[in-house]
PDB file of N, CA, C and O in Angstrom, chain B, residues numbered from 101:
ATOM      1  N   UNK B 101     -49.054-164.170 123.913  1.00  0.00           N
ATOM      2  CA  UNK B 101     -49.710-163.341 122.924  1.00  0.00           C
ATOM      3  C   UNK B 101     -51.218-163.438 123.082  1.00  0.00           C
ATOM      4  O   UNK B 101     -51.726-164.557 123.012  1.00  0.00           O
ATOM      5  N   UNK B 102     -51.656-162.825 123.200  1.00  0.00           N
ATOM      6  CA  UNK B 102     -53.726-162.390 123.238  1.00  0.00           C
ATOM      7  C   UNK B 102     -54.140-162.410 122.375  1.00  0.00           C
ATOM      8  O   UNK B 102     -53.303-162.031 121.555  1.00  0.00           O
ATOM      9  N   UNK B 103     -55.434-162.742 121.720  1.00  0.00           N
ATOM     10  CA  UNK B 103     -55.865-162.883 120.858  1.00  0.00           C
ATOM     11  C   UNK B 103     -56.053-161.663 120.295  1.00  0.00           C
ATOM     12  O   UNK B 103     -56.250-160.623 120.924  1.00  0.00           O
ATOM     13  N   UNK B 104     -55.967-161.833 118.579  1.00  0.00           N
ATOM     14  CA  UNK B 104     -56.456-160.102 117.904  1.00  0.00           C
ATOM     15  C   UNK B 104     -55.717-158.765 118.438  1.00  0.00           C
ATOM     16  O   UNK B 104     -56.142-157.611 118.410  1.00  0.00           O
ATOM     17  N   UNK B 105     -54.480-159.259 118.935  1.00  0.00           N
ATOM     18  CA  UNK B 105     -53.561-158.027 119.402  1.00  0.00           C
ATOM     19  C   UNK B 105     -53.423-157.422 117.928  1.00  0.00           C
ATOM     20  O   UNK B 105     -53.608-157.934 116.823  1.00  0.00           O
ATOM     21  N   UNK B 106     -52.865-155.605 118.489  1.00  0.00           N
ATOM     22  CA  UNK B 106     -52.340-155.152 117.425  1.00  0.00           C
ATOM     23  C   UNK B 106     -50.770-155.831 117.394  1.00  0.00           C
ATOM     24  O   UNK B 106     -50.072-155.953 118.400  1.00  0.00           O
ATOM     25  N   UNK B 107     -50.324-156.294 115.848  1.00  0.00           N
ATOM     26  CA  UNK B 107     -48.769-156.282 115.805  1.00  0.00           C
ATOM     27  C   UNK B 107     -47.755-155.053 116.517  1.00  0.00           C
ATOM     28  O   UNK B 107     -48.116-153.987 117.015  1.00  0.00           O
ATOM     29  N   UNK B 108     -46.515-155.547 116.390  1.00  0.00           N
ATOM     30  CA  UNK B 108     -45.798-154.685 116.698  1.00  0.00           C
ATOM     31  C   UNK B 108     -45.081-153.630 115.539  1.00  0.00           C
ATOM     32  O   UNK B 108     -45.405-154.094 114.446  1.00  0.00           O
ATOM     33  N   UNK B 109     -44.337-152.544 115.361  1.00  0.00           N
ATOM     34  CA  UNK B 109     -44.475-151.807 114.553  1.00  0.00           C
ATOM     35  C   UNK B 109     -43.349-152.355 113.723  1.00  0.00           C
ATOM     36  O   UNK B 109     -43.154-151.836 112.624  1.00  0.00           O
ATOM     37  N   UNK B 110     -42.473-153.492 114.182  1.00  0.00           N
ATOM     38  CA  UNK B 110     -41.572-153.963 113.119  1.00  0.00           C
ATOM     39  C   UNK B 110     -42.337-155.003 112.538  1.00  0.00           C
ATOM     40  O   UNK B 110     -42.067-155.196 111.352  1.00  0.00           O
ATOM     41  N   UNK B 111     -43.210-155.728 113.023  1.00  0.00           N
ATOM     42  CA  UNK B 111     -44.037-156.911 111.927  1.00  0.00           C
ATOM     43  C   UNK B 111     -45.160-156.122 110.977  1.00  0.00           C
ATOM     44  O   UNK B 111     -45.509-156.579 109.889  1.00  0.00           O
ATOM     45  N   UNK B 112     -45.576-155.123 111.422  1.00  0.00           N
ATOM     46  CA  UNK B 112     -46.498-153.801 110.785  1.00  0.00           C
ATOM     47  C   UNK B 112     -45.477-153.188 109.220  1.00  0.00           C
ATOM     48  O   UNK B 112     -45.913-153.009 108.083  1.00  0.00           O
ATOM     49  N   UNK B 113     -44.609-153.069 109.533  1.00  0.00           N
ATOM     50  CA  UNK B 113     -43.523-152.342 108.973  1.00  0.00           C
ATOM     51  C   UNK B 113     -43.063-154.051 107.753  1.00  0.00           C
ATOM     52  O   UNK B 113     -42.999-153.773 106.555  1.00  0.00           O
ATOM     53  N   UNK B 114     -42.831-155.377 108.077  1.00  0.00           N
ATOM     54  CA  UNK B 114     -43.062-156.246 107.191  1.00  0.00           C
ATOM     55  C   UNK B 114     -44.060-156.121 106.215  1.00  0.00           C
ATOM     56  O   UNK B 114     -43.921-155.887 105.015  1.00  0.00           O
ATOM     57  N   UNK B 115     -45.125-156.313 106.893  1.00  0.00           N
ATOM     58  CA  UNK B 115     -46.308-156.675 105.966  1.00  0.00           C
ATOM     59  C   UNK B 115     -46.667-155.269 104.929  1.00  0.00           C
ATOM     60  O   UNK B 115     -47.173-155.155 103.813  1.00  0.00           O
ATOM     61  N   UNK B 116     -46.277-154.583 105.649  1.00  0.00           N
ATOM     62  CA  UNK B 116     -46.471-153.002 104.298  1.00  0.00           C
ATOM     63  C   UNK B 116     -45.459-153.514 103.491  1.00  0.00           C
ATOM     64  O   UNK B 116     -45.701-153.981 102.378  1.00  0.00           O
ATOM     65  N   UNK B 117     -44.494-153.468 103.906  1.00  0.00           N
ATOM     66  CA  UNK B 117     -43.455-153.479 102.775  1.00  0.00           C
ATOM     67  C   UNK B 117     -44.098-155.200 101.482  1.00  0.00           C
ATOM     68  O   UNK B 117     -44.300-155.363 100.278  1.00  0.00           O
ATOM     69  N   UNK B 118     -44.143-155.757 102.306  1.00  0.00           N
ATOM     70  CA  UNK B 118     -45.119-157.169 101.466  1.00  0.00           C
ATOM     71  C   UNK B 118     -46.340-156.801 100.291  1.00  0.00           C
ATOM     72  O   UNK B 118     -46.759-157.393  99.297  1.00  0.00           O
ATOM     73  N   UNK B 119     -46.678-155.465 100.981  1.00  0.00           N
ATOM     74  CA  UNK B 119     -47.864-154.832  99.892  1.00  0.00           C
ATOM     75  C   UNK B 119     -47.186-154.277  99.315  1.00  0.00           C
ATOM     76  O   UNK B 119     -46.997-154.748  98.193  1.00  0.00           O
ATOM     77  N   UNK B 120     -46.499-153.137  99.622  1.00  0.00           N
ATOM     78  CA  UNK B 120     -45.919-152.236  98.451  1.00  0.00           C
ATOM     79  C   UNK B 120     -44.888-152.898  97.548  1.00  0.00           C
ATOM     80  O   UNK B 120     -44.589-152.242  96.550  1.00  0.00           O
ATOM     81  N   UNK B 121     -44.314-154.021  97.701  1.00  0.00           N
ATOM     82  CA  UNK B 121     -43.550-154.366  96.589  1.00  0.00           C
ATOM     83  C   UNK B 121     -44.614-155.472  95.898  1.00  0.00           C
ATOM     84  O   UNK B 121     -44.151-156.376  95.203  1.00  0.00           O
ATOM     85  N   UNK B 122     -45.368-155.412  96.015  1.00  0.00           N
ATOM     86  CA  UNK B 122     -46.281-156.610  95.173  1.00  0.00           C
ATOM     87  C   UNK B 122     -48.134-156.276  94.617  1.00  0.00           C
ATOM     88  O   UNK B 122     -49.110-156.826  94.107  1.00  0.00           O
ATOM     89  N   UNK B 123     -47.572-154.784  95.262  1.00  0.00           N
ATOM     90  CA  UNK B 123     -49.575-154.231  94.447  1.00  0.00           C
ATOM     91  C   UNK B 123     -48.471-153.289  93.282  1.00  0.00           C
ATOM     92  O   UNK B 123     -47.255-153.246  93.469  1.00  0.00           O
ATOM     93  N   UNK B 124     -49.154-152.594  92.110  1.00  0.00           N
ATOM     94  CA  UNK B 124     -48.696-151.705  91.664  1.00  0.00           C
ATOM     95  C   UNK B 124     -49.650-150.378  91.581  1.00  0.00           C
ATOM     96  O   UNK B 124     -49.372-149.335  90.989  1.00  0.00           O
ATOM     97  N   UNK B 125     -51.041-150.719  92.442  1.00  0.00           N
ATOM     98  CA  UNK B 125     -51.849-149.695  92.884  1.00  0.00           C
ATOM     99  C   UNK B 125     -51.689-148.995  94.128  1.00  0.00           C
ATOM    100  O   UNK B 125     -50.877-149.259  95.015  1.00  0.00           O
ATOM    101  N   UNK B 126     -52.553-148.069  94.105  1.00  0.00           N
ATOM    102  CA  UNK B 126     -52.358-147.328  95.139  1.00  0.00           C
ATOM    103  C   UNK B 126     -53.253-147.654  96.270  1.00  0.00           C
ATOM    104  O   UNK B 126     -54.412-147.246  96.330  1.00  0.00           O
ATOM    105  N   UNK B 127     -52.413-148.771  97.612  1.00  0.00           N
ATOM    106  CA  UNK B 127     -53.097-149.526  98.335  1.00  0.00           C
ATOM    107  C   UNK B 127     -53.263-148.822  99.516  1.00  0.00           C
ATOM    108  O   UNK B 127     -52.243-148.235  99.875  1.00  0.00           O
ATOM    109  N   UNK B 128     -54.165-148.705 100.180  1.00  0.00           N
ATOM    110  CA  UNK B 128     -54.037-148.180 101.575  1.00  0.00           C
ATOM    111  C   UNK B 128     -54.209-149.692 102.981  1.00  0.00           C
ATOM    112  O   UNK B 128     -55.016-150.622 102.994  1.00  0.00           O
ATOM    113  N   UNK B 129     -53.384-149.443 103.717  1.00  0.00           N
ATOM    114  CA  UNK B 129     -53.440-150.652 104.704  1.00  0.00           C
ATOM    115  C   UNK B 129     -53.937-150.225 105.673  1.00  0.00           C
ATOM    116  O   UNK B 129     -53.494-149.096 105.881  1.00  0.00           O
ATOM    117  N   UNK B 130     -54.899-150.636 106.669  1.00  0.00           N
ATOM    118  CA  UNK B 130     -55.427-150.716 108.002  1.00  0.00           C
ATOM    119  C   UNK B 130     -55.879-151.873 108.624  1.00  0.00           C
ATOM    120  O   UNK B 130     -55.996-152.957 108.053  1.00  0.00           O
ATOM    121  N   UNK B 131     -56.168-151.621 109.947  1.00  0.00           N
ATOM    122  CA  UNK B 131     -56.786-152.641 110.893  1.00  0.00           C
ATOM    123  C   UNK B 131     -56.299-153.866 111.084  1.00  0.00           C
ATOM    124  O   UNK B 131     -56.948-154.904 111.220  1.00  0.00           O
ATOM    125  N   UNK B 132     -54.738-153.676 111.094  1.00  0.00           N
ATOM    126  CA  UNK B 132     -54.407-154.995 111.227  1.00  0.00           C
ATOM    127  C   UNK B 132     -54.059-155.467 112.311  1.00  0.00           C
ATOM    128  O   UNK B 132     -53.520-154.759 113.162  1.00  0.00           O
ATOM    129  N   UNK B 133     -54.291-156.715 112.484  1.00  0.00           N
ATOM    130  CA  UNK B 133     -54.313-157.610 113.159  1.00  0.00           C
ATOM    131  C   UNK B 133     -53.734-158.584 113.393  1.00  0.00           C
ATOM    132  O   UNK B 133     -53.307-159.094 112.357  1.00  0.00           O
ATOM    133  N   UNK B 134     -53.371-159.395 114.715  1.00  0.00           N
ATOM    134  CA  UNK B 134     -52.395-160.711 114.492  1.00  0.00           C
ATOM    135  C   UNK B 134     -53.538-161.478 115.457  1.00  0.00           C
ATOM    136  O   UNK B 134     -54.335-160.997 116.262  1.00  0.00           O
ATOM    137  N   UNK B 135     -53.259-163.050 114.994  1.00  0.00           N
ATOM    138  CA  UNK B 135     -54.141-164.002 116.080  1.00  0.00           C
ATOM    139  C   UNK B 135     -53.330-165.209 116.610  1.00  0.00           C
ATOM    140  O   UNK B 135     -53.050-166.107 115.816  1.00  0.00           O
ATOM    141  N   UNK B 136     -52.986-165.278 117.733  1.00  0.00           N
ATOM    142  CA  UNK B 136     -52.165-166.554 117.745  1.00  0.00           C
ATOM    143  C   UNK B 136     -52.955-167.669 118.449  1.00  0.00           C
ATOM    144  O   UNK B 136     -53.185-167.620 119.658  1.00  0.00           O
ATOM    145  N   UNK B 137     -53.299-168.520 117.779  1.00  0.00           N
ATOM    146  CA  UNK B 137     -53.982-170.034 118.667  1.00  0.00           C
ATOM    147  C   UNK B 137     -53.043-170.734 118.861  1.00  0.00           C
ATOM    148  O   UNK B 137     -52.499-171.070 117.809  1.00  0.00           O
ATOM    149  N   UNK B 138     -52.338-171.335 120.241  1.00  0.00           N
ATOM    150  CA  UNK B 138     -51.093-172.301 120.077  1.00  0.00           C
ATOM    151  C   UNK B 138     -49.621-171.998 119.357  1.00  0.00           C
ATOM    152  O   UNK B 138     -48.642-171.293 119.601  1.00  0.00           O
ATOM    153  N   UNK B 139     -50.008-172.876 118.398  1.00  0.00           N
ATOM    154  CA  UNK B 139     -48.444-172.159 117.531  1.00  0.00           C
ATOM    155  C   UNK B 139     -48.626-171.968 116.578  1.00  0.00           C
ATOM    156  O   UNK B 139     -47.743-171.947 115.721  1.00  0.00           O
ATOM    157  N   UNK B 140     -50.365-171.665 116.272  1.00  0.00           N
ATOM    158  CA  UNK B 140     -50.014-170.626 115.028  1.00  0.00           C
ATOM    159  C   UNK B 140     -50.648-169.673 114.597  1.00  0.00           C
ATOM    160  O   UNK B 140     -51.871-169.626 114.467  1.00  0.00           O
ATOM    161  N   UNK B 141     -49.892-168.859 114.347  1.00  0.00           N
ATOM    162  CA  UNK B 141     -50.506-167.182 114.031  1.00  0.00           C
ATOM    163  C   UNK B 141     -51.058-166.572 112.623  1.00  0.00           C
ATOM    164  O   UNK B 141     -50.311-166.620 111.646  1.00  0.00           O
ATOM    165  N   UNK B 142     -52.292-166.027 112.512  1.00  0.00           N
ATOM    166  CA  UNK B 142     -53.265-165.246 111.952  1.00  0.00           C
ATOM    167  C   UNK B 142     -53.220-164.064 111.849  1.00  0.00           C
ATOM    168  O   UNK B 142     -53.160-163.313 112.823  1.00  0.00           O
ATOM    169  N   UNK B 143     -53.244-163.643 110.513  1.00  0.00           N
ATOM    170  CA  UNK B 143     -53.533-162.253 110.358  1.00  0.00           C
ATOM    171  C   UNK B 143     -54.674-161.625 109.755  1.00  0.00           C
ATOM    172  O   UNK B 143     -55.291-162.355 108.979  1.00  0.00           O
ATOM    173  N   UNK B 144     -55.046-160.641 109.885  1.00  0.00           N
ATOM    174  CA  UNK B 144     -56.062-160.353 109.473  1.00  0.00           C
ATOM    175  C   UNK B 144     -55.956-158.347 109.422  1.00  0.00           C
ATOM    176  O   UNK B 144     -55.612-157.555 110.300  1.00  0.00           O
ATOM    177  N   UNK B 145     -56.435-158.115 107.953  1.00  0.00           N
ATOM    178  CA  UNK B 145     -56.279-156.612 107.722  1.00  0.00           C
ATOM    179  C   UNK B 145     -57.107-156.283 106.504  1.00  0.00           C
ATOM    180  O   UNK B 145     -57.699-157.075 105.770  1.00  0.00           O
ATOM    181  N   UNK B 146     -57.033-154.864 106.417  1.00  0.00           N
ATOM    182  CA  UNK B 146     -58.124-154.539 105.395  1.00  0.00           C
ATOM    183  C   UNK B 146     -57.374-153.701 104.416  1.00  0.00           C
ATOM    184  O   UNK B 146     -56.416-153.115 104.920  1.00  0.00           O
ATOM    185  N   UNK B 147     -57.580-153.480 103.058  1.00  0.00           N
ATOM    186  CA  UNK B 147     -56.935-152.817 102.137  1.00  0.00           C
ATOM    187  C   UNK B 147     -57.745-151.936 100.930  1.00  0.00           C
ATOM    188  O   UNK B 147     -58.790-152.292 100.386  1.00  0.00           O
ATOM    189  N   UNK B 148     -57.164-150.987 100.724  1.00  0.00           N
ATOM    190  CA  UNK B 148     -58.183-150.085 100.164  1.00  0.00           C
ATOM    191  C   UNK B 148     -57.296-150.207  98.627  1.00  0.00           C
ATOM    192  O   UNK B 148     -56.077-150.284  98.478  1.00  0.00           O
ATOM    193  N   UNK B 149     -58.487-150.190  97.478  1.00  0.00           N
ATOM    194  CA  UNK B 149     -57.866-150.412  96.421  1.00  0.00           C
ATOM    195  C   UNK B 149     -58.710-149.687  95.344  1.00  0.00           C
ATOM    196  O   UNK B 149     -59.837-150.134  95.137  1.00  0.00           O
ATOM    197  N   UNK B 150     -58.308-148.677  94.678  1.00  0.00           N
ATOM    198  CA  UNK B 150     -59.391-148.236  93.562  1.00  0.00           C
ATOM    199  C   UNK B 150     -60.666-148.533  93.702  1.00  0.00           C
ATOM    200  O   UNK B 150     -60.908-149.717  93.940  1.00  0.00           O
ATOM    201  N   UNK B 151     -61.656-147.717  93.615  1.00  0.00           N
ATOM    202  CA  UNK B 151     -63.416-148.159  93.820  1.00  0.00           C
ATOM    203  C   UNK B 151     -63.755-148.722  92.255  1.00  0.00           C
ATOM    204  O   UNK B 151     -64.660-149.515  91.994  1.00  0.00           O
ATOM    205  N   UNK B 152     -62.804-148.118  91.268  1.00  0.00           N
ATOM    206  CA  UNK B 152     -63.158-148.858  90.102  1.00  0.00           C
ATOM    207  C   UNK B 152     -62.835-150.207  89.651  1.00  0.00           C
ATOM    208  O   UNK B 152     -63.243-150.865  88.693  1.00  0.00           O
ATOM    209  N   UNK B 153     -61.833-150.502  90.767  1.00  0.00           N
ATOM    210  CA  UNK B 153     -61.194-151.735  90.061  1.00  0.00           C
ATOM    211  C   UNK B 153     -62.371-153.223  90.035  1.00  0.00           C
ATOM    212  O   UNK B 153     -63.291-153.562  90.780  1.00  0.00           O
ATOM    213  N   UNK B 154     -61.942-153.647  89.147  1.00  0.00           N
ATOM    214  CA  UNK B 154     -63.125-154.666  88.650  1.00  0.00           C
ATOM    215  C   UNK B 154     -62.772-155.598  90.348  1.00  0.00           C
ATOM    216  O   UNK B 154     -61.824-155.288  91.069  1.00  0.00           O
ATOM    217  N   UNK B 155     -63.819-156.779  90.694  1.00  0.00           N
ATOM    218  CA  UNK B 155     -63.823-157.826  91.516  1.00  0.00           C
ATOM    219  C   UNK B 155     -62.732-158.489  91.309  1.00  0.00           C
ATOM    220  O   UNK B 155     -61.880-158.804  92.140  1.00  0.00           O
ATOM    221  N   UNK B 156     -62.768-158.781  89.781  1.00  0.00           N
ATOM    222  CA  UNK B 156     -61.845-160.225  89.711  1.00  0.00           C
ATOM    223  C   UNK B 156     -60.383-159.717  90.371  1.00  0.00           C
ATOM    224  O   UNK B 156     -59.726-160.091  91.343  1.00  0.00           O
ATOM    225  N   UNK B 157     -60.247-158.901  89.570  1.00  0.00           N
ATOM    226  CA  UNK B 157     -58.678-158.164  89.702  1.00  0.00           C
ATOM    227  C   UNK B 157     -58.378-157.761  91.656  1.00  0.00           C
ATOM    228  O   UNK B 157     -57.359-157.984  92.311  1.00  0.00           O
ATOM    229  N   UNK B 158     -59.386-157.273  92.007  1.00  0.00           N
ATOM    230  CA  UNK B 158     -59.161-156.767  93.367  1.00  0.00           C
ATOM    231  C   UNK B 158     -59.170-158.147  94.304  1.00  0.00           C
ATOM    232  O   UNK B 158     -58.421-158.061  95.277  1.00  0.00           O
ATOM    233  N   UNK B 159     -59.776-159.196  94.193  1.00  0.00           N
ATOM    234  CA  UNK B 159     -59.760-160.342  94.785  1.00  0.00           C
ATOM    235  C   UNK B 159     -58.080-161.242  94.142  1.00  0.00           C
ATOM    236  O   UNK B 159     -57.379-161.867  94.939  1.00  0.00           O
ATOM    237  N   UNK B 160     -57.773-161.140  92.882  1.00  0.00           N
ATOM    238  CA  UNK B 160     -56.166-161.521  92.503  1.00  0.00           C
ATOM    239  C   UNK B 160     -55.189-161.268  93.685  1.00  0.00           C
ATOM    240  O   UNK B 160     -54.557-161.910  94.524  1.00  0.00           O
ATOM    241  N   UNK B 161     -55.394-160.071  93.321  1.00  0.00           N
ATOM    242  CA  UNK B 161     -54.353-159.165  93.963  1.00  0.00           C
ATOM    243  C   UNK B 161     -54.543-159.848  95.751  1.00  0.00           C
ATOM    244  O   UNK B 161     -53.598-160.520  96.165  1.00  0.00           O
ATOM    245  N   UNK B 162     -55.537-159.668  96.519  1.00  0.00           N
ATOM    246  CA  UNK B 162     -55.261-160.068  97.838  1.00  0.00           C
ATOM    247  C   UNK B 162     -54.990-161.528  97.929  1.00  0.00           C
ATOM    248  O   UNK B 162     -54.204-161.881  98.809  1.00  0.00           O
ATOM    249  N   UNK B 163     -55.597-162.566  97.043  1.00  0.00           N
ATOM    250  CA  UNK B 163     -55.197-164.024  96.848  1.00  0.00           C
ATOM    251  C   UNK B 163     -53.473-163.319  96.902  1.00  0.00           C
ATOM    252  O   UNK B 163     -53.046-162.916  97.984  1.00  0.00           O
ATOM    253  N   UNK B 164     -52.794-163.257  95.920  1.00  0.00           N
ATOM    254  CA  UNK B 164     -51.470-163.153  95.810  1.00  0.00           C
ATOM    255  C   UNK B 164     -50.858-162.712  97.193  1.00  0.00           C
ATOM    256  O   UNK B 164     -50.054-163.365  97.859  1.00  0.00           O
ATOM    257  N   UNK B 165     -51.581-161.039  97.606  1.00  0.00           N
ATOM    258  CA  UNK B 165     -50.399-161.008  98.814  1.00  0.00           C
ATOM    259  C   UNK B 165     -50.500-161.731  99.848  1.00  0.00           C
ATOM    260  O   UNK B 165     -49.519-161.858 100.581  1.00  0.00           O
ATOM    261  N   UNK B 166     -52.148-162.599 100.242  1.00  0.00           N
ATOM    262  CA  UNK B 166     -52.168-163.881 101.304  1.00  0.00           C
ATOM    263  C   UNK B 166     -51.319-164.807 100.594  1.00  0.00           C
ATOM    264  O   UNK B 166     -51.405-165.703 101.433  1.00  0.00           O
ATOM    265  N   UNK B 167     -50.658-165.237  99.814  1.00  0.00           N
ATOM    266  CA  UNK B 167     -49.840-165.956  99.365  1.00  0.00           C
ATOM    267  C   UNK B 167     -48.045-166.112  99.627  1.00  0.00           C
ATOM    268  O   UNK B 167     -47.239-167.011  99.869  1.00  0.00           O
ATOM    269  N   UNK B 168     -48.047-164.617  99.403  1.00  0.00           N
ATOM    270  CA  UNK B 168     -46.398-164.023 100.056  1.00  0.00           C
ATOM    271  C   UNK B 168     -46.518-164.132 101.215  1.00  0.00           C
ATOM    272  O   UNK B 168     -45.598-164.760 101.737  1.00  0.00           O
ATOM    273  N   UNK B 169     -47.696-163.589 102.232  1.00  0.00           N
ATOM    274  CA  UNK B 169     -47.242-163.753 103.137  1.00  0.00           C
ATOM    275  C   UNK B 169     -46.992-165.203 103.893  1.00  0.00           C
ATOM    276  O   UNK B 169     -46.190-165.437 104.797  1.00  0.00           O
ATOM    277  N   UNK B 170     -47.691-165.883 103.409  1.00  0.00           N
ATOM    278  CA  UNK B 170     -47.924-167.097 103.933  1.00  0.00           C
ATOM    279  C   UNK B 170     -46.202-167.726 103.275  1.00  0.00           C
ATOM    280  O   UNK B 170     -45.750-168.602 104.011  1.00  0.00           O
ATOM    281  N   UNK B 171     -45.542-167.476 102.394  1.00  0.00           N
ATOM    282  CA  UNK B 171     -44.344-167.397 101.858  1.00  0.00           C
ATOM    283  C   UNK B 171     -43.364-167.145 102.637  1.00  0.00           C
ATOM    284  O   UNK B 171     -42.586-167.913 103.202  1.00  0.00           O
ATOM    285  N   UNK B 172     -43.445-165.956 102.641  1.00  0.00           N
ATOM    286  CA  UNK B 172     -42.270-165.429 103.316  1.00  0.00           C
ATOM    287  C   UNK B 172     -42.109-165.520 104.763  1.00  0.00           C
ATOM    288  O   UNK B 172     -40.982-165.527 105.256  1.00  0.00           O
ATOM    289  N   UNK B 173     -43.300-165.598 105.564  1.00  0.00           N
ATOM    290  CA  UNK B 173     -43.283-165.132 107.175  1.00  0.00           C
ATOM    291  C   UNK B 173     -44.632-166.446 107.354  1.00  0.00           C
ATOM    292  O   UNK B 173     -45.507-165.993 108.093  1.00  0.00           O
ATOM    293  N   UNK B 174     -44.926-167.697 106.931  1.00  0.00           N
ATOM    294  CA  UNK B 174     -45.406-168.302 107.408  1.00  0.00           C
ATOM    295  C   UNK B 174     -46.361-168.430 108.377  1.00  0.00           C
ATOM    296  O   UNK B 174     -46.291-169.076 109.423  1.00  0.00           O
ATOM    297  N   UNK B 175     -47.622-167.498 107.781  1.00  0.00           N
ATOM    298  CA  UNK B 175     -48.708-166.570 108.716  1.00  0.00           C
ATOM    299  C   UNK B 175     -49.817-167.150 107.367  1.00  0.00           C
ATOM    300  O   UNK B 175     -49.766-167.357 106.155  1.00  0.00           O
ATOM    301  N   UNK B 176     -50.489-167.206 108.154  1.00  0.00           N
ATOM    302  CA  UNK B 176     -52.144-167.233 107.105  1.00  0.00           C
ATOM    303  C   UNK B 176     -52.605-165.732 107.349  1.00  0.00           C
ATOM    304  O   UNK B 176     -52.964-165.214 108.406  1.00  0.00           O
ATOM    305  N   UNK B 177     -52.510-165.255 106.261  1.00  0.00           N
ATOM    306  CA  UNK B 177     -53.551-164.177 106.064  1.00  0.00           C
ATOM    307  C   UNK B 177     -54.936-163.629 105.296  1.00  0.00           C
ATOM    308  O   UNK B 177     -55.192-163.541 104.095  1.00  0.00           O
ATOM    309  N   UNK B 178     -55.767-163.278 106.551  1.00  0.00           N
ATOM    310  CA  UNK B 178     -57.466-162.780 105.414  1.00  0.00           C
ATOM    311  C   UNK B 178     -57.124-161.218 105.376  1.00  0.00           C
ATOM    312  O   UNK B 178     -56.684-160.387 106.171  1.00  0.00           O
ATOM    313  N   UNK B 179     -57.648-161.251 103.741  1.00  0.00           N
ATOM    314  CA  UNK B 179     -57.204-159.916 103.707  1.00  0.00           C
ATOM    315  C   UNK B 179     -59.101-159.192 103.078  1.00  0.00           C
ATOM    316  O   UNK B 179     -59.665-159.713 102.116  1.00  0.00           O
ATOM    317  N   UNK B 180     -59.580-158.293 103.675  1.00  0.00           N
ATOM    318  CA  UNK B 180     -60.484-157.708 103.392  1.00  0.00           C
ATOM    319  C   UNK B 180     -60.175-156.358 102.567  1.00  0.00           C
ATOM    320  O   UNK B 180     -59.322-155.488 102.742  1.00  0.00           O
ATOM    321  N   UNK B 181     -61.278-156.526 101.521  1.00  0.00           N
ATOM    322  CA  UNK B 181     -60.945-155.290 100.480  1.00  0.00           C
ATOM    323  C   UNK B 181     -61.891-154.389 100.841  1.00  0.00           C
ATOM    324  O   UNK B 181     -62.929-154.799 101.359  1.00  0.00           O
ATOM    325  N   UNK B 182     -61.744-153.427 100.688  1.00  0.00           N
ATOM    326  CA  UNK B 182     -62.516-151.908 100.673  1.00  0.00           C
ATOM    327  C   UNK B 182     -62.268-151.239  99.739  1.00  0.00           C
ATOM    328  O   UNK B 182     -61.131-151.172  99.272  1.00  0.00           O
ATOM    329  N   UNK B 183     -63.609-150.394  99.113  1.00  0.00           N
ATOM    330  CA  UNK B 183     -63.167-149.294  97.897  1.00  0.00           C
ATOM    331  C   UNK B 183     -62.259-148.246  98.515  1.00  0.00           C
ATOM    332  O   UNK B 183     -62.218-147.863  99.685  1.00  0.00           O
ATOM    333  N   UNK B 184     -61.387-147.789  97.244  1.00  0.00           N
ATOM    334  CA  UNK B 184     -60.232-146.340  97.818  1.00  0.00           C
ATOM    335  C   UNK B 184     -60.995-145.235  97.019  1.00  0.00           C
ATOM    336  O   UNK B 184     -60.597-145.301  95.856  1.00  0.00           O
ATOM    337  N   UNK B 185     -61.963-144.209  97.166  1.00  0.00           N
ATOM    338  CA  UNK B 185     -62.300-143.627  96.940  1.00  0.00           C
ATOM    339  C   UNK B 185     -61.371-141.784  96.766  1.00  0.00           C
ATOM    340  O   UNK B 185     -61.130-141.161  97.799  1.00  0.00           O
ATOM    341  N   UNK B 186     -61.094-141.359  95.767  1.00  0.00           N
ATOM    342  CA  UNK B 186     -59.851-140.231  95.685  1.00  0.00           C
ATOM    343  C   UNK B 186     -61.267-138.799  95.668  1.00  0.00           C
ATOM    344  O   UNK B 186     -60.902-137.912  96.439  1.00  0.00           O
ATOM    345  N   UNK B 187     -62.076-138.597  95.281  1.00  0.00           N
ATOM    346  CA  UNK B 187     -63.128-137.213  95.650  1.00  0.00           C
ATOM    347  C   UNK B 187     -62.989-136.940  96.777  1.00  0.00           C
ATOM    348  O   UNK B 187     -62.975-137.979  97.437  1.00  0.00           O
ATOM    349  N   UNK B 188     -62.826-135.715  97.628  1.00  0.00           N
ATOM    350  CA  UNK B 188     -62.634-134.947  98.607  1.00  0.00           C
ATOM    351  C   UNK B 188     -63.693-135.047  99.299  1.00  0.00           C
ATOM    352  O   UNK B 188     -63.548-135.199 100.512  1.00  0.00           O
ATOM    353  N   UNK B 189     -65.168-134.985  98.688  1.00  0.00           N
ATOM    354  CA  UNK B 189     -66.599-135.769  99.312  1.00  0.00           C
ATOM    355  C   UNK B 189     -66.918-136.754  99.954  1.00  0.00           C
ATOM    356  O   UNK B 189     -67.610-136.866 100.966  1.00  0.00           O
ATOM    357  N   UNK B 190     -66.037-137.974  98.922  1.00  0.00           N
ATOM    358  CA  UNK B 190     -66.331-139.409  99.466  1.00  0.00           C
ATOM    359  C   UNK B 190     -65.490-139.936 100.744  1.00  0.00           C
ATOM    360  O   UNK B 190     -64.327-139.544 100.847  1.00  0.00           O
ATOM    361  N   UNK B 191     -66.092-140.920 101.850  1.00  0.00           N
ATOM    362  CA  UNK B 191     -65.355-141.038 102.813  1.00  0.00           C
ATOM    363  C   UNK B 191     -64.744-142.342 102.775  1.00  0.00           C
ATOM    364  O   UNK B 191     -65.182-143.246 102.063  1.00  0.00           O
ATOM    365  N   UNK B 192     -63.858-142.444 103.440  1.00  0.00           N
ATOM    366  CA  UNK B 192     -63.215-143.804 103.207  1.00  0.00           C
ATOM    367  C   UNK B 192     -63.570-144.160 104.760  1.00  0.00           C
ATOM    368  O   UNK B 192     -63.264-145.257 105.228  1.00  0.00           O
TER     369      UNK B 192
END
């Protein structure tokens, strides 16, 4: 495995499903990433979450799903937040 490969589309296809049963917002997922040093593997991805949502709440929420994942599939994950902007103007 190489460093910072993209996953494959069935471990891609995990980790969404890891978000969508555990945000109840409307999350968008990108840029993800896997890292393997030795024997153990890193993830790393970015998530788009309401531009209004307060800090505290938007930092909860990714604490929690680095939590499942590290749960369920025994992966450390950093998860980077980004505003989800819904105006037809604004760019994501």
């Amino acid at each position: 495995t190489l460093i910072g490969e993209k996953p494959s589309e069935d471990f891609e296809a995990e980790i969404r499903k890891i978000v969508t049963n555990n945000v109840s917002h409307d999350v968008k997922l990108h840029h993800l990433h896997s890292h393997k040093y030795g024997d153990n593997r890193e993830l790393t991805f970015h998530i788009r979450l309401p531009a209004g949502m307060r800090l505290e709440e938007a930092h909860r929420i990714a604490e929690e799903l680095e939590n499942k994942i590290r749960e369920e599939m025994n992966i450390e994950a950093t998860i980077h937040l980004e505003p989800l902007f819904h105006k037809k103007n604004e760019k994501n």
